[in-house]
TORPA-432573 format. One record per residue (C-alpha): x, y, z. Coordinates in steps of 0.1 Angstrom, whole numbers, plus 5000, padded with zeros to 4 digits. Example, Ala and Ser with C-alpha at 12.3 -4.5 7.8 and 13.67 -1.06 7.14 Angstrom:
! residues 2
512349555078513749895071
! end
This chain:
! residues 852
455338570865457838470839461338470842463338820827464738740793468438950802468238750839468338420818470338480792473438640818473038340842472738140815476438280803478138320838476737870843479737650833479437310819480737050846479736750843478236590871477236910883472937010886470737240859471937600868469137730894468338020866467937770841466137520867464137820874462437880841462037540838459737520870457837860863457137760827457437320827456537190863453037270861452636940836455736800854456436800883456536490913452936500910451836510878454736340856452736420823454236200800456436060825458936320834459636490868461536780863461736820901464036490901465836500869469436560874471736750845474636480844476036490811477936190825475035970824474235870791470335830797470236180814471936330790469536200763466236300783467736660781468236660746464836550741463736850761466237100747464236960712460936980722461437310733463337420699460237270678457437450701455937150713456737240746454637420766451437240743449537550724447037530750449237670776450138060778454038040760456638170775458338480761460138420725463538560737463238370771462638060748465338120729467538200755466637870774467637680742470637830735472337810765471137450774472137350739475637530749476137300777475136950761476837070733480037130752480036840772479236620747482536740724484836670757483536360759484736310720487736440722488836180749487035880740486935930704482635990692482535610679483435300699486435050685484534800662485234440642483934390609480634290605479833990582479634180554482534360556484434020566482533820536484134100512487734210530488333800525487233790491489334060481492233970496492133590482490833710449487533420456484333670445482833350443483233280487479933270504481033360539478233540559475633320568479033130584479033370605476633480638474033780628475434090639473834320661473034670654472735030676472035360659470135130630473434990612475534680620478534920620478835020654481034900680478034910706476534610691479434410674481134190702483533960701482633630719484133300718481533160699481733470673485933380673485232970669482733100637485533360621487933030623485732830606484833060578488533140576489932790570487232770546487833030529491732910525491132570512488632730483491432980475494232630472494432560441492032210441495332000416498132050402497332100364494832370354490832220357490232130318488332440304486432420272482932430261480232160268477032150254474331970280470731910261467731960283466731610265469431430284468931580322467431290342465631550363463631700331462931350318461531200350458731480350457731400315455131120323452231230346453030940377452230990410453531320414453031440387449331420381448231720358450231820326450532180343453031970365455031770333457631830312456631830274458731730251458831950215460531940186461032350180457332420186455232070179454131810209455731500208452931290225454631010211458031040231455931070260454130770255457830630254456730490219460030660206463130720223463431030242466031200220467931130190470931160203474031180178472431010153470631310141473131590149470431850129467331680147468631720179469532100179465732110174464531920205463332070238462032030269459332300278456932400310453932620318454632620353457832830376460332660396458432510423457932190443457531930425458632090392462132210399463432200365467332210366470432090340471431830361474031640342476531950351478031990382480532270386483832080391485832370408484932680420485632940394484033170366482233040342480033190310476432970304474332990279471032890269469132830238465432870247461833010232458333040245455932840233451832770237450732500250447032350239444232400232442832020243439431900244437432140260436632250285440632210293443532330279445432060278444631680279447031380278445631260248445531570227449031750234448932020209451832310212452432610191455032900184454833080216452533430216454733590243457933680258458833540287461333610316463433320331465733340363468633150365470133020398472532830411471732520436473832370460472432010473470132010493468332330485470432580491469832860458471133190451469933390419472633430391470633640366468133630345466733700309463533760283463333420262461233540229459133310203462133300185464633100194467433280210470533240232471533410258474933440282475433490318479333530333479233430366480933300396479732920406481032740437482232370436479132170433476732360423473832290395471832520375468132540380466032770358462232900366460133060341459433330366456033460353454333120349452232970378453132760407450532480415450132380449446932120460444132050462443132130434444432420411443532650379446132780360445933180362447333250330445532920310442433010288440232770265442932880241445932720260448532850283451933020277455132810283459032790277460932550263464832510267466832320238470332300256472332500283476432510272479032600298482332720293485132710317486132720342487833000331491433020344493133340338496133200352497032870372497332840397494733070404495433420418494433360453496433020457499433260445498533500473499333210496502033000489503933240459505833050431506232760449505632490427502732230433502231820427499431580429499031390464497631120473493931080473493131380451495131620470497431820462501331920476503232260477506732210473509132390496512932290497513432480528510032480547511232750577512733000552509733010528507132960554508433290573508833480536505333400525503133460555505233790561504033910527500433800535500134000568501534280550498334240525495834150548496434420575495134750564497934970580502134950577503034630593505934600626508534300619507534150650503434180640504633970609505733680623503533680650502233330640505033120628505132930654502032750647503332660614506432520626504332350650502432170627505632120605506931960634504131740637504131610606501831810584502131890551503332230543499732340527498232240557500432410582500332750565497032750564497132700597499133050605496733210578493933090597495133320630496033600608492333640594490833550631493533840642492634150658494134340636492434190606489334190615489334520636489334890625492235040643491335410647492535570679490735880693491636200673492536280637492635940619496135860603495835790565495335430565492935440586491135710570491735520538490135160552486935400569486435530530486635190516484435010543481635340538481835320501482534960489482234770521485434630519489134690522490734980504493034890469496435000460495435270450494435400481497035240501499735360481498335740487497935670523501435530524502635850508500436060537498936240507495336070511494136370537494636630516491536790501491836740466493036390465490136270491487936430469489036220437489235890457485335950468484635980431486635690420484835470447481535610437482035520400483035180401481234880404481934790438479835040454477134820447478534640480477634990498473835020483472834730492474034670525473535050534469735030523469434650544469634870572468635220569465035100546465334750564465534570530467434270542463934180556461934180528461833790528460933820566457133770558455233630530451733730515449433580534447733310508444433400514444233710517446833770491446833470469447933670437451633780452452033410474454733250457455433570434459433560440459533800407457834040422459634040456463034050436461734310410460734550439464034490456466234530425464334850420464535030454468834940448468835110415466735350422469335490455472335410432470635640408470635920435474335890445475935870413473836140394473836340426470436360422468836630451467936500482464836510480464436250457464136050484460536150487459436220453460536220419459836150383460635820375461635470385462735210373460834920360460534540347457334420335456034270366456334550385454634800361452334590358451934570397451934940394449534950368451735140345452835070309455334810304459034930298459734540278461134250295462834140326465634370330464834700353464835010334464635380341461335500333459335790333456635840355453135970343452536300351450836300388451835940395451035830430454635660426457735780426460535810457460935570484457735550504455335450475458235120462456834770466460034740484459434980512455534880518456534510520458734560547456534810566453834500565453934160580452233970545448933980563448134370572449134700571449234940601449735310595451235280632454535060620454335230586454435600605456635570627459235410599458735720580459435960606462635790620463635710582462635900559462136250583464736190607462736240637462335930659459835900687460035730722458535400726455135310735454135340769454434980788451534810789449735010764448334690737448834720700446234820676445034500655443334530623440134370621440534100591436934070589436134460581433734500613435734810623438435010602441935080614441135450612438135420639440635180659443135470663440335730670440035510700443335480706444435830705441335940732444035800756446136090767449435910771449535830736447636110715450836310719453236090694450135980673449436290659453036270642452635900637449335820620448736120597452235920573451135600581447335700570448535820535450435510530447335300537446335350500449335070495448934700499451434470518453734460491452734790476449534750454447335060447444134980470440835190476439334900498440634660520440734290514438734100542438033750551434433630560431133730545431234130546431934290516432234220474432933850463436833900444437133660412440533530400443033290407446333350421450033220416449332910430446432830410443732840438440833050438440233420456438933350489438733710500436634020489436334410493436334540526435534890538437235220514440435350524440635660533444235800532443636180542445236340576446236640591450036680602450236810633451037180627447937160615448537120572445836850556446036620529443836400510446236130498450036060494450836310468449736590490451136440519454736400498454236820487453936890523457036670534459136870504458237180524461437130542463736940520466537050541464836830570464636560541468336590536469636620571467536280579469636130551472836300567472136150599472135780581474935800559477135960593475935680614477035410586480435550575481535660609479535400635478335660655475235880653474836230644475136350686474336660699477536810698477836730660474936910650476737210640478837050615476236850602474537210593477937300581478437000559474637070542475837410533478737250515476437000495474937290477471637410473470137090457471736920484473036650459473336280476476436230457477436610470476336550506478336230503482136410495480936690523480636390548483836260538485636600540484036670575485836660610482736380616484636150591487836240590487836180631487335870654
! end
């Protein structure tokens, strides 16, 4: 007997919402008649007893086992369709007024705690609020500081972000760091200029001409050329390595070139330069591609024979930056033609640093013994630099505009040792006067009197000690950027006040502090209104800085700070080992490719599918598509049909679904349902093992999770799991097209070829891939485009997944229960393409946003 839909529905009514209190009977009631039969004390299918579950919308892990079963009912999963359904109205009735009361309970909870809890920056956010503020782009501050933690995906929650002593000891260090970059490093402006550096007078190019002990092959030398001939005869030190000045014409002409990337022991680097300050300078680099052999057969290239030629084609080249030991960060890059050509990068170099260049497509030997992949009887492509100039550092004004920030007009001198002094007649007057205007710019809200000269005293303490002035306001600045209220949000429960709605916009869309312009409307109290919040979330959208919020939102929602978590395994995957173009290409595209969406407010479901990308030559070529020209990422068309296009089929995405070695359409699923489909799934069951793939092809993955499923417990979540994950198994571990799988051992095809590190394929063809499923309700497909048409079938479901991100990110608190409403209500004001850029000013106009 089933329960009366009018008894539910008027209990349901008449039930209040206390917290604490039990599931109405009426409600417990329909529950037993229809549930308890699967779960109950005795049976606990799936693990829940309904007999001994309490409704306490207190408890936090009570109140999310009833949204799960408020859901399960909404989707008609629950009863399973094998089981006689309860009556549609009763159904609906049930959800309704359950939803009701989780809804309810869940808003008073809100409106007196606020829906996220009080957070610090994260190291991000604190790497970019100091930058900004000290006018340093050129500050590396977050690997100073401790990994952050993360709850509802992001690092932008105050659930995760604590505040230890050991976080507080790291936020001092980075801080006085970060204040003796932004000191001006002497008195007098750094001499600026242009200097020329030839690549025939860097020890480090000069020592890897000769093949010595490390240097055993020519595929691991230098070779000197003169425009686009061998000079066998300056490495046979018969003639000096360069002219020098003598021959000013000859000299522009002479060049150091390699056939192999920047890899151990090659390394190839401008060493004679070393930034002298940290600043902004412009380099640039005269450079052509060249051909190097052929030599006595059957090599390319022999000692004895060094033949070269005008190179046949264009090669990219990534620049970086070093600091000793190792430490590198990538600068830029650029095509270098047969021509000879220069090319110019502005950028922002620390003190110390060197330049280092790799010739990113060419080959990176590693022992025993190695064949160059891209080397033919004909010879092997290479690039040759002639000289790198640098000019600057380039000083807008001096002192720069940080120092200024710090110690005003207050004149400077040269110390002792190097150093140098600030000059303050009266030390207590100016010391209160300057750090009074810097906690008015470093704190994001109004400032009290009293909040300004919090810290004085520990400058006039070390004044009093003896210290020099410099020293002893850095000092006080050290405590105001280790402050609470520096490196805290400050919202309070309730509408946000104007400044702090204006630093929650700037930390959502730039990642860092908001500008004068949006202080000064938040000053005014105008910032709230409509129209002008509107106009601010363009402005931030538009310029540059929001790169800042693409790449550290899509770290977290895709994962992509993890793509260099794993490498290609070099066996199984020898032509990607080593492949750092490739890895960078894919990541460069998946960050365009989003910043695309927002800014063209292109339809949410774009995320899935769509008709272009954007592409360099190594990654169409990964793609097996036709090559846009050159290094540079460019938007590009998509063949009609294309397996590629949206997220889940970008080199990107299916590297860090992978661990370098296999693929599991278990991982890869379950990513694309909580990421991409917004519906996450509970955890494995404990103790239940996970499902290998068999490197040696005896078994597929496929028959493995045949197996698997036959166990009751976990059939239920991998018929939504697998099916994704199958259609993606099509896609190596970093994204290659596949119909077999690679194997180790003696089953399958023998693979010819060579890979990136100039060793021989050791693996060969496994069993076919087979990338067709059926989706739980039922709908099959035979491959990933089918499986991306049936995942379109609800773009809405597309864009409320995305919703659910972008709310957790900017606000640091998940889409709850009780907000689901307005999340409906801020998709209706997106528009019916549900633009990203659209669903982006919706968010920002929303009671979510616009409320701690």
């Amino acid at each position: 007997m089933k329960t009366s839909t009018s008894t539910v529905l008027v209990l349901l009514i008449a039930v209040g919402a206390a917290q604490g209190a039990d599931l109405p009977a009426p409600q417990r009631a329909f529950l037993e008649e229809n549930c308890a039969g699967c779960h109950d004390a005795n049976t606990k299918k799936g693990g829940l007893d309904l007999s001994a579950l309490r409704f306490d919308t207190g408890d936090p892990a009570l109140f999310g086992k009833w949204v799960a079963i408020h859901d399960r009912v909404r989707d008609g999963e629950m009863p399973p369709k094998d089981v006689e359904a309860p009556d549609p109205a009763a159904r609906r009735a049930l959800q309704k007024g359950l939803g009701d009361l989780l809804a309810g309970a869940d808003r008073d909870r809100a409106r007196t705690s606020g829906r996220a809890v009080w957070r610090r920056l994260n190291r991000y956010e604190y790497e970019n609020t100091v930058r900004d503020l000290l006018d340093a782009p050129w500050l590396q501050l977050r690997d100073r500081l401790p990994e952050d933690g993360t709850a509802n995906r992001f690092n932008k929650s105050g659930e995760a972000l604590d505040v230890s002593h050991i976080q507080m000891s790291r936020y001092l260090g980075a801080a006085e760091y970060a204040l003796r970059e932004a000191t001006a490093p002497r008195a007098e402006a750094p001499k600026g200029g242009t200097v020329r550096y030839y690549a025939r007078e860097q020890r480090n190019l000069v020592n890897k001409m000769k093949f010595g002990p490390f240097n055993r092959s020519p595929e691991r030398a230098t070779f000197p050329l003169l425009d686009w001939t061998a000079q066998p005869e300056v490495t046979d030190e018969k003639v000096p390595v360069s002219v020098g000045e003598s021959d000013p014409e000859k000299r522009e002409h002479e060049a150091f070139g390699v056939v192999a990337g920047c890899y151990e022991p090659i390394e190839p680097r401008f060493d004679r330069f070393r930034a002298p300050v940290a600043g902004r300078y412009k380099l640039r680099f005269s450079a052509y591609s060249f051909w190097a052999g052929p030599g006595k057969e059957p090599r390319w290239w022999t000692p004895d024979r060094n033949v070269a030629s005008k190179g046949r084609t264009t090669e990219p080249v990534v620049i970086m930056a070093e600091q000793p030991p190792r430490e590198r960060r990538t600068l830029g890059g650029f095509d270098v033609d047969p021509e000879p050509g220069v090319d110019e990068l502005d950028v922002w170099l620390q003190k110390n640093e060197v330049i280092v260049f790799d010739a990113a497509r060419l080959f990176r030997s590693r022992p025993p013994a190695w064949h160059n992949p891209l080397a033919t009887r004909e010879g092997s492509p290479g690039v040759a630099f002639r000289w790198m100039e640098v000019e600057g550092p380039i000083n807008d004004q001096w002192p720069p505009a940080g120092h200024k920030t710090l110690f005003g007009d207050l004149p400077i001198k040269s110390g002792p040792g190097g150093t140098i002094e600030v000059v303050a007649n009266n030390p207590s007057e100016d010391a209160e006067r300057l750090l009074r205007a810097f906690v008015r710019k470093a704190y994001r809200r109004p400032t009290t009197s009293e909040e300004e000269v919090r810290f004085l005293p520990i400058i006039k303490e070390a004044l009093a000690s003896g210290g020099s002035f410099a020293d002893a306001m850095q000092a006080g600045y050290s405590a105001v950027l280790c402050s609470p209220e520096f490196i805290c949000l400050a919202e309070a429960p309730g509408p946000l006040d104007d400044h702090a709605l204006a630093a929650r916009l700037s930390y959502f869309l730039w990642n860092s502090p908001p500008d004068d312009e949006l202080r000064k409307l938040a000053d005014e109290e105008k910032l709230h209104e409509p129209d002008a919040l509107r106009g601010q979330v363009a402005r931030l959208i538009d310029d540059p800085k929001s790169r800042r919020f693409v790449d550290a939102f899509l770290d977290y929602w895709l994962d992509l700070r993890k793509i260099s978590s794993t490498s290609p395994d070099e066996n199984l995957y020898p032509d990607y080992y080593l492949d750092d173009l490739l890895a960078d290409s894919a990541l460069e595209e998946t960050r365009l490719y989003f910043a695309e969406m927002l800014k063209a407010d292109l339809p949410a479901r774009t995320v899935v599918a769509s008709d272009f990308t954007f592409l360099n030559d190594r990654l169409a070529d990964h793609y097996g598509l036709s090559k846009p020209g050159g290094w540079a990422l460019k938007k590009t068309t998509l063949p009609a049909d294309s397996i590629r296009g949206g997220l889940l089929t970008q080199a990107s995405i299916l590297k860090v679904t992978a661990n370098g070695t296999t693929t599991s359409p278990v991982l890869r699923g379950v990513w694309v349902m909580e990421r991409i489909v917004g519906k996450p799934l509970p955890p494995p069951p404990p103790g239940v093992p996970a499902v290998e793939p068999d490197l040696r092809g005896a078994t597929t993955i496929r028959e493995q999770l045949d197996k698997h499923r036959a166990v009751a417990s976990c059939a239920t979540c991998h018929t939504k799991i697998d099916p994704p994950g199958f259609a993606l198994e099509s896609f190596d571990v970093l994204g290659g097209f596949r119909d077999k799988y690679r194997v180790m051992g003696d089953n399958g095809e023998k693979m010819e070829g060579f890979g990136k590190n100039g060793q021989p394929f050791k693996f060969r063809a496994g069993p076919t891939v087979d990338a067709s499923a059926k989706l739980p309700d039922g709908r099959a497909f035979h491959d990933v485009r089918e499986m991306k048409r049936l995942l379109l079938a609800d773009e809405r479901q597309i864009a409320r997944a995305l919703l659910g991100q972008l709310v957790a990110y900017s606000t640091g608190a998940p889409v709850r229960f009780g907000d689901r409403e307005e999340a409906e209500r801020i998709l209706d004001s997106a528009g019916p393409d549900l633009g990203v850029r659209s669903v982006v000013q919706a968010i920002v106009q929303s009671e979510l946003f616009r409320n701690k």
